[in-house]
Kinemage of the C-alpha trace (Angstrom):
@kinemage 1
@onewidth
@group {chain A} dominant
@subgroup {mainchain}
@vectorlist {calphas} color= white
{ca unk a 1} P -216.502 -80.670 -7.238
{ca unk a 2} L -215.287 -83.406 -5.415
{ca unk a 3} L -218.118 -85.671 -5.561
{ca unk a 4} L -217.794 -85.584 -9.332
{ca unk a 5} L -214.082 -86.648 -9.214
{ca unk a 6} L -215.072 -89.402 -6.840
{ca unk a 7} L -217.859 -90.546 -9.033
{ca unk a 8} L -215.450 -90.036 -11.947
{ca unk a 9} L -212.792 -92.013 -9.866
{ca unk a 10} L -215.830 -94.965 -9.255
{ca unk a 11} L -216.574 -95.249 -13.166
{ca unk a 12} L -213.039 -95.208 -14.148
{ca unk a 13} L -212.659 -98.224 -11.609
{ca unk a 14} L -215.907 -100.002 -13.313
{ca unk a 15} L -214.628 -99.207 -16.965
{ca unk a 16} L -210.861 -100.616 -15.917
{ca unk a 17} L -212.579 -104.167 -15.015
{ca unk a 18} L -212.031 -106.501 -17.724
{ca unk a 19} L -216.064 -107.741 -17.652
{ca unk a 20} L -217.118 -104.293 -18.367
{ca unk a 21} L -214.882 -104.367 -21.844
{ca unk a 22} L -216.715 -107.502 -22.754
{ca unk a 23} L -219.289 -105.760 -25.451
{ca unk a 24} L -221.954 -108.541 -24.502
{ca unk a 25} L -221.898 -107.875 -21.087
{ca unk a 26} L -222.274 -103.856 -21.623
{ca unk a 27} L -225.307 -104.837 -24.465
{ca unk a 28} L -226.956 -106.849 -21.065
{ca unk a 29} L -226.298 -103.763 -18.466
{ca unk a 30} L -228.008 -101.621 -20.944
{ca unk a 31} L -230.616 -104.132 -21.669
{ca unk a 32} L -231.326 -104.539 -17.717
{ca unk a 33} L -230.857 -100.501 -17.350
{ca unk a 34} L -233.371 -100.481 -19.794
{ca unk a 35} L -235.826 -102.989 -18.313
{ca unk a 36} L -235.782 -101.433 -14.836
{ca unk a 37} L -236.372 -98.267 -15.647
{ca unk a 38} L -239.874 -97.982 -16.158
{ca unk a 39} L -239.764 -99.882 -12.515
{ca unk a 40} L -237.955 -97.509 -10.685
{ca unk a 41} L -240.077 -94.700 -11.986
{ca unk a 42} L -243.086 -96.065 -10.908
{ca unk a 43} L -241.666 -96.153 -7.640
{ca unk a 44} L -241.984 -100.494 -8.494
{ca unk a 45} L -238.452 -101.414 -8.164
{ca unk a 46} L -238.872 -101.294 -4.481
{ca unk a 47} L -241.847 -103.473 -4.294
{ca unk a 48} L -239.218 -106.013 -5.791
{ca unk a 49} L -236.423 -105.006 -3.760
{ca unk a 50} L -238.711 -105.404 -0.671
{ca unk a 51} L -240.245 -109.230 -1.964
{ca unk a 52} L -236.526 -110.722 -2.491
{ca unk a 53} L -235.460 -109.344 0.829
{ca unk a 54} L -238.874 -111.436 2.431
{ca unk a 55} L -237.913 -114.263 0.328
{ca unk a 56} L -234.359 -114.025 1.708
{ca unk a 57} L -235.357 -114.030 5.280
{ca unk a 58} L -237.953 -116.843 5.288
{ca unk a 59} L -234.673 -118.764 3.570
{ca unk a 60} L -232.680 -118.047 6.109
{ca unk a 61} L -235.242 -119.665 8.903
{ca unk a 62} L -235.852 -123.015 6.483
{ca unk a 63} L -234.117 -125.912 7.984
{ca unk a 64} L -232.257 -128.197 5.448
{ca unk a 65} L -235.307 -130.853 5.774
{ca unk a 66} L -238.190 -128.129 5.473
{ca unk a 67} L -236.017 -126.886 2.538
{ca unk a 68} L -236.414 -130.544 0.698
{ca unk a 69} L -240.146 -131.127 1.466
{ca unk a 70} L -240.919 -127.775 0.136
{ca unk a 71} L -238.851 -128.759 -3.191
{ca unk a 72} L -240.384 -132.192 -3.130
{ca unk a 73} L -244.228 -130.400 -3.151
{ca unk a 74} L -242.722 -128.326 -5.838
{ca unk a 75} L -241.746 -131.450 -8.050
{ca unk a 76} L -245.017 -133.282 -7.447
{ca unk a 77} L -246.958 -129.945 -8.261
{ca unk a 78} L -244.700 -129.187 -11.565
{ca unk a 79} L -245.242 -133.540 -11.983
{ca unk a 80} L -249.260 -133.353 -11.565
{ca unk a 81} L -249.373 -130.322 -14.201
{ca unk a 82} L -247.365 -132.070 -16.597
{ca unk a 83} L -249.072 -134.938 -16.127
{ca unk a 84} L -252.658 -133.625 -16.510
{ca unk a 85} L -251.752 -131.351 -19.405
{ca unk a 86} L -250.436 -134.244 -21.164
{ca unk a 87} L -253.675 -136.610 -21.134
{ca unk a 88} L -255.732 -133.238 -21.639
{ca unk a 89} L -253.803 -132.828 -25.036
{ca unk a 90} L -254.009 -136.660 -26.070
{ca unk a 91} L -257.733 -136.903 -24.755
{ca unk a 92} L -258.272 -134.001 -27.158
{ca unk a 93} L -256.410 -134.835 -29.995
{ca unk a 94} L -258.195 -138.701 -29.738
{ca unk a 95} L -261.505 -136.337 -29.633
{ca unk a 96} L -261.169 -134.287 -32.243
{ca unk a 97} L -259.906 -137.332 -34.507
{ca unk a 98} L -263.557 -139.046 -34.364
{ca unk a 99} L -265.962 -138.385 -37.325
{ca unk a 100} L -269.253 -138.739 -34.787
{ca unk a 101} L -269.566 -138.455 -30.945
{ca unk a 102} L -269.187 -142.203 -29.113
{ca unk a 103} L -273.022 -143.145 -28.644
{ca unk a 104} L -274.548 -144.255 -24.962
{ca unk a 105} L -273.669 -148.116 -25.431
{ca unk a 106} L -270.102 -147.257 -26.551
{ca unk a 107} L -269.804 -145.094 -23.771
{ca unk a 108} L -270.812 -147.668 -21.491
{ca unk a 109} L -268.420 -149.995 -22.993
{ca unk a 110} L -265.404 -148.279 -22.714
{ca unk a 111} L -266.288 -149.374 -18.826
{ca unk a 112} L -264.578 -152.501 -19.853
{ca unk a 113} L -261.270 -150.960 -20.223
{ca unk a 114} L -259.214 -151.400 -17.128
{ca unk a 115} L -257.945 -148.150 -17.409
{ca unk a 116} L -261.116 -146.309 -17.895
{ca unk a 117} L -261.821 -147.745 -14.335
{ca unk a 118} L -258.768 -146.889 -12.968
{ca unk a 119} L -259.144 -143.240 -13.452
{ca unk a 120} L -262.828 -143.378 -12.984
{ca unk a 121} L -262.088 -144.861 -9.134
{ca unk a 122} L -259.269 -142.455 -9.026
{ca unk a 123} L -261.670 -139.358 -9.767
{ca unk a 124} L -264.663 -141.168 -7.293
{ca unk a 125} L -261.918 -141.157 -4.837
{ca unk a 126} L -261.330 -137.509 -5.145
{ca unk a 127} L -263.891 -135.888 -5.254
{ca unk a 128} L -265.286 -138.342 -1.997
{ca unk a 129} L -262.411 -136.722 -0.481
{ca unk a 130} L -263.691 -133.261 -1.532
{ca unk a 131} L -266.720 -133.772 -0.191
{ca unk a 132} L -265.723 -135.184 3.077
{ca unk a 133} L -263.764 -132.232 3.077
{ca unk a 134} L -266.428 -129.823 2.227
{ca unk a 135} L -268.688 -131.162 4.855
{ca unk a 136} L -265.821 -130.742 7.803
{ca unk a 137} L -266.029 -127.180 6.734
């Protein structure tokens, strides 16, 4: 009987905080309650436990400079994906907008345009690095 007073003790504690009164932040508790459940049942809630615990630690051993390169891949990563889903969009929208496909000769024109060269070297360049890659392997 005197576990149930202490646990009745605990909640009366919890229910006496002034956040718990707040109905928005009881609606969120149940929400989360809610969400987890099906996690801890499956015996999955650990899994997570166990991943934000590695994630801690490996924190914890990052130096401040390690720390900013890692952010500063991040950016360029989150930076090339925006980037490349951006011209992928406006390349397709510019394709879909033409009645007939470009013929050979206008293909080959569109060499003229300095920025049809630029990515065209930039792509060359790439995939040469690939390769050279590839072959080191």
């Amino acid at each position: 009987m005197s576990e149930e007073i202490q646990l009745n003790t605990k909640v009366e504690k919890l229910m006496s905080a002034t956040v718990l009164n707040d109905p928005a932040t009881i609606d969120g508790i149940k929400n989360l309650i809610d969400k987890a459940t099906p996690l801890v049942q499956a015996g999955r809630f650990n899994n997570i436990i166990d991943l934000l615990s590695l994630l801690s630690d490996n924190i914890e051993f990052l130096d401040e400079a390690a720390l900013e390169k890692t952010a500063k891949v991040g950016e360029e990563i989150l930076a090339l994906g925006w980037t490349a889903g951006n011209a992928v969009r406006m390349a397709n929208a510019q394709t879909e907008a033409l009645e007939k496909p470009p013929g050979l000769f206008q293909l080959i024109s569109s060499l003229n345009d300095p920025d049809v060269r630029r990515s065209l070297h930039f792509f060359i360049g790439t995939m040469r690095i690939i390769g050279r890659q590839m072959k080191n392997d």
